[in-house]
C-alpha positions in Angstrom: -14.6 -13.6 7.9 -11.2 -14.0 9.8 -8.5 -12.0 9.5 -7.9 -13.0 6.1 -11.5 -14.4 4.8 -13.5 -12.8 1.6 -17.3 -12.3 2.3 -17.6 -14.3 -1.5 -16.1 -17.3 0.0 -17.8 -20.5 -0.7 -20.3 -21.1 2.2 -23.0 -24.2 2.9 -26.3 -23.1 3.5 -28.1 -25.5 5.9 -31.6 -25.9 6.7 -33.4 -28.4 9.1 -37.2 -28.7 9.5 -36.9 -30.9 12.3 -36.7 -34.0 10.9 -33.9 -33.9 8.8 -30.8 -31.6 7.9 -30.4 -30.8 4.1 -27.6 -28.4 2.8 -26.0 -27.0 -0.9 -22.7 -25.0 -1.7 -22.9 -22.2 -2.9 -20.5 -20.3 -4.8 -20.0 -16.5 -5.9 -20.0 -16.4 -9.7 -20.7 -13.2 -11.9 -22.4 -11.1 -9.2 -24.3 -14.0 -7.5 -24.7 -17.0 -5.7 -25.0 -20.6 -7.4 -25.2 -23.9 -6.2 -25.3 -27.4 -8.2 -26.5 -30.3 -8.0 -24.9 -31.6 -4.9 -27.1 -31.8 -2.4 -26.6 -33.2 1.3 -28.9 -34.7 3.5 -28.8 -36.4 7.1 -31.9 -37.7 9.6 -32.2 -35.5 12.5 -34.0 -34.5 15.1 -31.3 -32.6 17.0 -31.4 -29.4 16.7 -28.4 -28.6 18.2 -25.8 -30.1 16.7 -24.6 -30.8 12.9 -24.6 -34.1 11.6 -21.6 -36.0 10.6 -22.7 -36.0 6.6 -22.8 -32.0 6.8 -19.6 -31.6 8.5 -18.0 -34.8 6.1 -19.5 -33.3 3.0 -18.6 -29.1 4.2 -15.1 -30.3 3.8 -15.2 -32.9 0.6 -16.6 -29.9 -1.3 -14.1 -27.2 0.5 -16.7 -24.8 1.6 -15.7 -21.9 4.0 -18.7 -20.6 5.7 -21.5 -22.3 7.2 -25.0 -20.7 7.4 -28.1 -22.2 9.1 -31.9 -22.1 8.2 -33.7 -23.2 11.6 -37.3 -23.5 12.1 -38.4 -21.2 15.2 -41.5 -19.4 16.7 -42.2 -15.7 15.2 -43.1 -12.8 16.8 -43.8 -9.2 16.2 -42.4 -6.5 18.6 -43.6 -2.8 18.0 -40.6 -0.1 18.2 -39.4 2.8 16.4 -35.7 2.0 15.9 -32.9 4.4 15.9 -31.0 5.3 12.5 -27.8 5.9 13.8 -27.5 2.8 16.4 -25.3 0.2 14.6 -26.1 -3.4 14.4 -25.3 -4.9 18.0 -27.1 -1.8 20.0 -29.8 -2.6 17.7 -29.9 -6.3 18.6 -29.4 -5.4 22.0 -32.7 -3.0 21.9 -35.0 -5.7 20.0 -33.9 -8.7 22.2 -35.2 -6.5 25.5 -38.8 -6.1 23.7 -38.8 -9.5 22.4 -37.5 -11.5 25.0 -40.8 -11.5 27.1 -42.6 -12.7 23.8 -40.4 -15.6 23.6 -39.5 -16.9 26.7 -35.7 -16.4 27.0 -33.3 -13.9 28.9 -32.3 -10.9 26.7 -28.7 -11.7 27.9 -29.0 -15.1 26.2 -30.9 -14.1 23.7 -29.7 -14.1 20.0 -32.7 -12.1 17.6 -32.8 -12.7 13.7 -35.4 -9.6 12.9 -36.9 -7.9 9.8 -39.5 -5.0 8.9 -42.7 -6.6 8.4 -43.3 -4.1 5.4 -40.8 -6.0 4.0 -42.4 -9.1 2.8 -44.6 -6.5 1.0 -47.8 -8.4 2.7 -49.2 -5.2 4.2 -46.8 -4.8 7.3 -46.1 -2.1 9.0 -43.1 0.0 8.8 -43.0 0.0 12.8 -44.2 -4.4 13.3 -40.9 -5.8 13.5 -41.0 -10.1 12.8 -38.3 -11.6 15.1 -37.0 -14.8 15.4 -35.0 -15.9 18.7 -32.0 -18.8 19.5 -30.5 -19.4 22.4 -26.7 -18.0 22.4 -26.0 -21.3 23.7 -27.0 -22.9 20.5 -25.0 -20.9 18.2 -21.5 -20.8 20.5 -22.4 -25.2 20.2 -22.3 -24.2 15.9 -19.4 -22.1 16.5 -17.5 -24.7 18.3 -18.4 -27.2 15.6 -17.3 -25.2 12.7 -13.9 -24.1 14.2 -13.1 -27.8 14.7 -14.4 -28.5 11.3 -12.1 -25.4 9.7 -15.6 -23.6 8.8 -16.2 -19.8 9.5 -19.4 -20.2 11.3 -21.5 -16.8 9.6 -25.1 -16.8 11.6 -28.5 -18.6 11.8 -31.9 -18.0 10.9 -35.6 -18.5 11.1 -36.7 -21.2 8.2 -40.2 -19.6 8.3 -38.9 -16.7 7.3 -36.9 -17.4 4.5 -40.3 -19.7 3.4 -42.4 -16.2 3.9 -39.5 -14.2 1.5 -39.9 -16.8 -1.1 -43.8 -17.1 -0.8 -44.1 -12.6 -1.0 -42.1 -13.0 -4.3 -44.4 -15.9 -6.4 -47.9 -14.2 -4.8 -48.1 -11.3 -2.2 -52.2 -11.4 -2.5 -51.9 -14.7 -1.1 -52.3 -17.0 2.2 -49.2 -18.9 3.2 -49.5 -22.2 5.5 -46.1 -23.3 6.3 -46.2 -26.9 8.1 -43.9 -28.2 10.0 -43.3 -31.6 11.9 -46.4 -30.9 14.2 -47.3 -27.1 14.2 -47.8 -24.9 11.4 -47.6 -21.0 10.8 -50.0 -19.4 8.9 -49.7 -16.2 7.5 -52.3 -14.2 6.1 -51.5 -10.9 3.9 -53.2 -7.5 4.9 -56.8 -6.8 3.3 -60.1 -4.7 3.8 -60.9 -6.5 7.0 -57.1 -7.6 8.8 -54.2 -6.6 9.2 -51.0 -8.6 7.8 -51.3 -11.8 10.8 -49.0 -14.2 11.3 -49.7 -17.0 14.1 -49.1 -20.9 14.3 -51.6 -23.5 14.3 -51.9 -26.6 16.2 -51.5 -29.0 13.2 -48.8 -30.8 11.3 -47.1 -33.1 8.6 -47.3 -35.8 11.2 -51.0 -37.6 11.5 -52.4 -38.0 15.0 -55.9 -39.8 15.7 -56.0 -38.9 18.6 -59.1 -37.2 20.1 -57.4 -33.8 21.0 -55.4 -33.8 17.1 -59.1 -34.2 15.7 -59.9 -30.9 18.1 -57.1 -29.3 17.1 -57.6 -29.8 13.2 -61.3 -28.2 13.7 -60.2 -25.3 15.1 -57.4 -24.9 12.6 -60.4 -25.5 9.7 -62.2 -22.6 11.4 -59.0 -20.9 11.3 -58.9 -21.1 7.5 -62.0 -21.0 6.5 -62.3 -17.6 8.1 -60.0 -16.5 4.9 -61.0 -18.6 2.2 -61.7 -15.5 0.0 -57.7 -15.4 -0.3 -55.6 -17.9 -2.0 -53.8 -20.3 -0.1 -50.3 -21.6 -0.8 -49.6 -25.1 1.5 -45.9 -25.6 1.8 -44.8 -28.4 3.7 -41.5 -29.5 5.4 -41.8 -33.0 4.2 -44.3 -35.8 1.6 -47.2 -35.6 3.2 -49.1 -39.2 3.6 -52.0 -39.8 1.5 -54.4 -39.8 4.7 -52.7 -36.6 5.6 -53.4 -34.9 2.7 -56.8 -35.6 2.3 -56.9 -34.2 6.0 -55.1 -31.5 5.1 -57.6 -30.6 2.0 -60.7 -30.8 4.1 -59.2 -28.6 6.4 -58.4 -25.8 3.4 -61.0 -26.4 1.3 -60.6 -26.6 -2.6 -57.9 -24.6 -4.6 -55.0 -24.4 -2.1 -51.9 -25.1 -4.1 -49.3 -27.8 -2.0 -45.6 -27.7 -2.6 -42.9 -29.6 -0.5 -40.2 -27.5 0.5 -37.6 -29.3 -0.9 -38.7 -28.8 -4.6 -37.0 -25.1 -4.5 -35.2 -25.1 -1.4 -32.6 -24.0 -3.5 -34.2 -20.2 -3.7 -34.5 -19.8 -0.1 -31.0 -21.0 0.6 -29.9 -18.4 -2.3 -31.6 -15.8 -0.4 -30.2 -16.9 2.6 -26.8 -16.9 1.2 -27.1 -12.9 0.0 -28.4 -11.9 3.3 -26.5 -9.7 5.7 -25.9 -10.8 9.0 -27.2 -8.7 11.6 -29.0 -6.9 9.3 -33.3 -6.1 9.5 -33.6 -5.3 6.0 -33.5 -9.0 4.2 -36.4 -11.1 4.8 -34.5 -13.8 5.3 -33.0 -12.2 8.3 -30.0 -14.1 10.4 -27.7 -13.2 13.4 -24.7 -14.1 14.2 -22.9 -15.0 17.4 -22.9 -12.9 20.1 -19.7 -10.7 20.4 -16.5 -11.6 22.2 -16.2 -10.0 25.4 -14.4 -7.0 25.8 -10.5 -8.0 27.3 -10.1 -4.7 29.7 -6.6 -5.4 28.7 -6.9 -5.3 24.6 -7.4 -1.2 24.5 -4.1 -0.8 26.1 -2.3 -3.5 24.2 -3.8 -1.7 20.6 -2.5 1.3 22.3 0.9 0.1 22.9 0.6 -1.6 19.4 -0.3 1.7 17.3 2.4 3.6 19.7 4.9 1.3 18.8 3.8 1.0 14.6 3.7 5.0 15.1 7.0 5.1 16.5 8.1 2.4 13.9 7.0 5.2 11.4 8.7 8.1 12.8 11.6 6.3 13.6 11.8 5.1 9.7 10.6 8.6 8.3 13.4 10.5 10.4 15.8 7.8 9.1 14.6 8.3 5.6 14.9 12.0 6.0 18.5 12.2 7.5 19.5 9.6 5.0 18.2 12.3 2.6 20.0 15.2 4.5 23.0 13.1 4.8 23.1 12.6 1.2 21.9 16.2 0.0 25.4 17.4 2.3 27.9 15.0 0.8 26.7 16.3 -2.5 26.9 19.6 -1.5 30.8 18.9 -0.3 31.8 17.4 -3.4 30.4 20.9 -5.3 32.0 22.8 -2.5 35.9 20.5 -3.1 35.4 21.2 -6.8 34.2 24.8 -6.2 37.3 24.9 -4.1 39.2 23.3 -6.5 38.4 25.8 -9.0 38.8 28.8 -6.7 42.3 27.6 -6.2 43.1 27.1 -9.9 41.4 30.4 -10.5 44.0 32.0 -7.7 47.2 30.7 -9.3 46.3 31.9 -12.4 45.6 35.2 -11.0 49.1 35.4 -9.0 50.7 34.2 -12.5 48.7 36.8 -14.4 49.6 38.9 -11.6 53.3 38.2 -11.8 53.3 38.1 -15.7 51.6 42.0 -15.3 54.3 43.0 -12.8 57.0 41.7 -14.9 55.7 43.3 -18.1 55.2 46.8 -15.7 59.2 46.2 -14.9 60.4 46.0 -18.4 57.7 49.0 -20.0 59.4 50.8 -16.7 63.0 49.9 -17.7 62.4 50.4 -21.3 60.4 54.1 -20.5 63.9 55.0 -18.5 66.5 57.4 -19.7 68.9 53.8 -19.7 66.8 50.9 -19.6 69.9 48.6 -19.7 73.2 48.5 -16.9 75.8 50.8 -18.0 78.6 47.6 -18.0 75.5 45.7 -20.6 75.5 49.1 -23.0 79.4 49.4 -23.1 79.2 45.5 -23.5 77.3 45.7 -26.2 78.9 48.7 -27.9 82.3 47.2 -27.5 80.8 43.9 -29.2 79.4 45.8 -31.7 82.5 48.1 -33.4 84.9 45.0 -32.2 84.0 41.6 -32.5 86.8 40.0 -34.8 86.2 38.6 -38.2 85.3 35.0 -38.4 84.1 35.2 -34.9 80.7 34.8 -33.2 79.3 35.6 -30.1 77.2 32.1 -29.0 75.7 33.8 -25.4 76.1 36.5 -23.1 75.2 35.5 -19.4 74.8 37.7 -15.8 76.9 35.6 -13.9 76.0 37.6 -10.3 75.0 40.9 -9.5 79.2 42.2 -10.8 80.0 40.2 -13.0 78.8 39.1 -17.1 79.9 36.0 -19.3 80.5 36.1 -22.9 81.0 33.0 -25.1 82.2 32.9 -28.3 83.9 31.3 -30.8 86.6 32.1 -34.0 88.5 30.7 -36.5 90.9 33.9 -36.2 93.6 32.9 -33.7 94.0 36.3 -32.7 90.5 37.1 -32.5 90.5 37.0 -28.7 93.3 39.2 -28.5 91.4 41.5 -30.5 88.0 41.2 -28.7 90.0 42.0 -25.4 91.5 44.9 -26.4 87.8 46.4 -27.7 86.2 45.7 -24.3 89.6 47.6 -23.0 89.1 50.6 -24.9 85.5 50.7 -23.6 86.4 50.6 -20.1 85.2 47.0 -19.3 87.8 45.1 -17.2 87.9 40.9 -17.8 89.3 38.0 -17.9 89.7 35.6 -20.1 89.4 31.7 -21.2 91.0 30.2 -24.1 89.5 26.7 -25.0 91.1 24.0 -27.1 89.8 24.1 -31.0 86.8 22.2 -31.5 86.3 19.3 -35.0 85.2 22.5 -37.0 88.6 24.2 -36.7 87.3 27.0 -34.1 87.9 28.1 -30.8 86.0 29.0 -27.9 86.4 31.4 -25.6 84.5 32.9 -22.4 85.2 36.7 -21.4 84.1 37.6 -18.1 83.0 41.1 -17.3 83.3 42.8 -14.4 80.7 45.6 -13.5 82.3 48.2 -12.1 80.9 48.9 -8.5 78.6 52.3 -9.3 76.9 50.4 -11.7 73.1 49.7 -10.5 72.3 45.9 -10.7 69.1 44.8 -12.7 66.8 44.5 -9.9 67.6 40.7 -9.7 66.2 40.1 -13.0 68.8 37.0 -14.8 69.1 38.3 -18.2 70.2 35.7 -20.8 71.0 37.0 -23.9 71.4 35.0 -26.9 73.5 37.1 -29.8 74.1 35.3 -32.8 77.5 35.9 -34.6 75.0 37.1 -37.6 73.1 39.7 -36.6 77.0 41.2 -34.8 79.4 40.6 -37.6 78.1 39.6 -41.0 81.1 38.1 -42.7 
């Protein structure tokens, strides 16, 4: 089917009788295969080669496929077949025991083959019914249909297809297929024969000769011998009125006559559901013989699938590390935040950590016998028996490790006078500054006090105490 072909593409079945080529379309609808009206027909006697109509109408109708009905000597080869052999060893083996039967070189040798036992005529399981064509012939058909766009399927034996088609309307009965000047005639099994098939020397075509008439009296005596069986005459084209009253003398009375184009329709249908290669369908066909093997193709698949496989790892291990890739970038952006967090969560720890030493400091200062510097406690003694009236004390400030700062103001001009004199009598030594009065009629002025020298520092600590004139002097 190509690379790219369905096995329900359209096809044309084809059949010649050898004197004309006749063909239909088929198409694949609802599980089977129809075909219409159109029918195509060309006068032929070349078997080996398609006329110009088929190939003209193949592609009017856009048909795919091409398969042939050919007519062809049978025979029977006797073989036990193996079930595990596949379809071209299987050929191979069948066209070895046939090819003596039919004349050609198993090498050039294409068989179309069925089970007798098929046609449900008394065959047996191990007669197979062969059919053979030149390879030749089909690579000509091949040729044809490549140049013609068609996908050339396989060929078959006519007289088979005519033998399916006959099994199914009357098993019981004998079937005299005539051709252009021979005739097979088939004859089912019963109590005296076997299931026979054989050709006979007569045909559509009339002959007066002396030898036709000698060849028609043995074919009567052929017939006659089985006249107890019905008899079904099909015939590959009209017959002529002379020719048929031959043809009833030689039958005797009660043989039913059909021409095969009145149905064939049915056998092309058949034809057109059979497998190629296959020995199960009684309308058997075969294809072309298979391409020789290139000694150089299994190492170019070889390269090919090493290449697609490398192709594949290549692109998986790409995928992956993509993956990978990704999966770490993620896992660095939880590690930054992580570490983000882990750094947040340390400087809170070393403030928490500094707020706890701190807080140890001052419980340790306050637990002491004299949690404040001596110079602070006379400080604040001397502020608080002699702070001046109308005066306030805004801020008391460690300047340095020696040394404090008191701001104030008063509305008592002698008030600084008088806050000197109580840090005097407490032992503090200082100096003073006297600022101009401010818009609210006071005065500031900044005391600073001198620690004396055996006075321990407050272990760095800048205290800045705020002392409100209230809570010092309520006026």
């Amino acid at each position: 089917m190509g690379w790219f072909g369905s096995k329900h593409d359209s096809m044309l079945i084809v059949a010649f009788d050898g004197k004309s080529w006749r063909g239909r379309l088929f198409e694949y609808r609802g599980g089977t295969w129809e075909t219409g009206d159109q029918v195509v027909e060309a006068a032929s006697r070349n078997n080996r080669k398609l006329p110009k109509q088929i190939l003209e109408f193949a592609a009017a109708s856009g048909a795919k496929r091409l398969r042939i009905l050919m007519t062809s000597d049978l025979h029977s080869v006797t073989m036990e077949l193996p079930e595990d052999a596949d379809k071209e060893e299987l050929h191979t083996a069948m066209a070895y025991e046939a090819a003596g039967e039919v004349g050609i070189d198993a090498n050039i040798l294409r068989i179309a083959a069925v089970h007798a036992d098929r046609y449900r005529m008394g065959g047996e399981t191990s007669v197979i019914m062969t059919a053979g064509f030149e390879s030749t012939l089909i690579e000509g058909f091949v040729r044809e249909c490549d140049q013609a766009g068609l996908e050339f399927d396989g060929i078959g034996s006519l007289e088979m297809a005519v033998i399916a088609r006959h099994a199914r309307m009357g098993e019981d009965a004998r079937l005299l297929f005539m051709r252009r000047q021979s005739s097979l005639y088939v004859v089912p099994a019963c109590e005296n024969t076997p299931f026979t098939f054989y050709p006979l020397p007569i045909g559509t075509d009339a002959d007066a000769s002396e030898a036709a008439a000698e060849r028609n009296e043995r074919a009567a005596k052929r017939l006659a011998a089985h006249r107890d069986l019905p008899l079904r005459v099909v015939t590959c084209g009209e017959l002529e009125p002379e020719r048929l009253e031959d043809i009833r003398r030689m039958t005797g009375d009660g043989a039913e006559f059909l021409v095969l184009r009145e149905f064939d329709n049915e056998i092309m249908r058949h034809a057109a559901h059979a497998e190629i290669g296959g020995i199960e369908a009684g309308c058997a066909l075969v294809g072309p013989p298979p391409a020789p093997r290139d000694p150089y193709r299994a190492g170019t698949w070889l390269a090919l699938i090493i290449i697609l496989l490398a192709g594949l790892y290549v692109g998986d291990r790409h995928y992956a590390f993509k993956r990978d890739i990704e999966a770490l970038e993620k896992r660095e952006m939880e590690w930054k935040k992580l570490a983000a967090e882990r750094d947040k969560a340390k400087n809170r720890l070393q403030a928490a950590t500094s707020r706890y030493d701190a807080i140890l400091e001052k419980e340790k200062s306050l637990k002491s016998d004299s949690p404040l510097p001596r110079t602070l406690t006379f400080l604040l003694a001397a502020l608080s028996s002699g702070t001046p009236s109308f005066s306030r004390i805004t801020e008391i400030v460690q300047v340095d490790a020696e040394q404090f700062a008191v701001h104030g103001v008063t509305r008592l001009p002698e008030g600084p006078v008088q806050l000197g004199n109580a840090f005097q009598r407490h032992g503090l030594r200082y100096e003073v500054d006297n600022n101009a009065a401010l818009a609210t009629g006071e005065q500031k002025f900044v005391f600073r006090i001198e620690m004396p020298e055996n006075d321990p520092p407050l272990n760095g600590i800048a205290a800045r105490v705020a002392v409100k004139a209230e809570a010092l002097n309520e006026e």
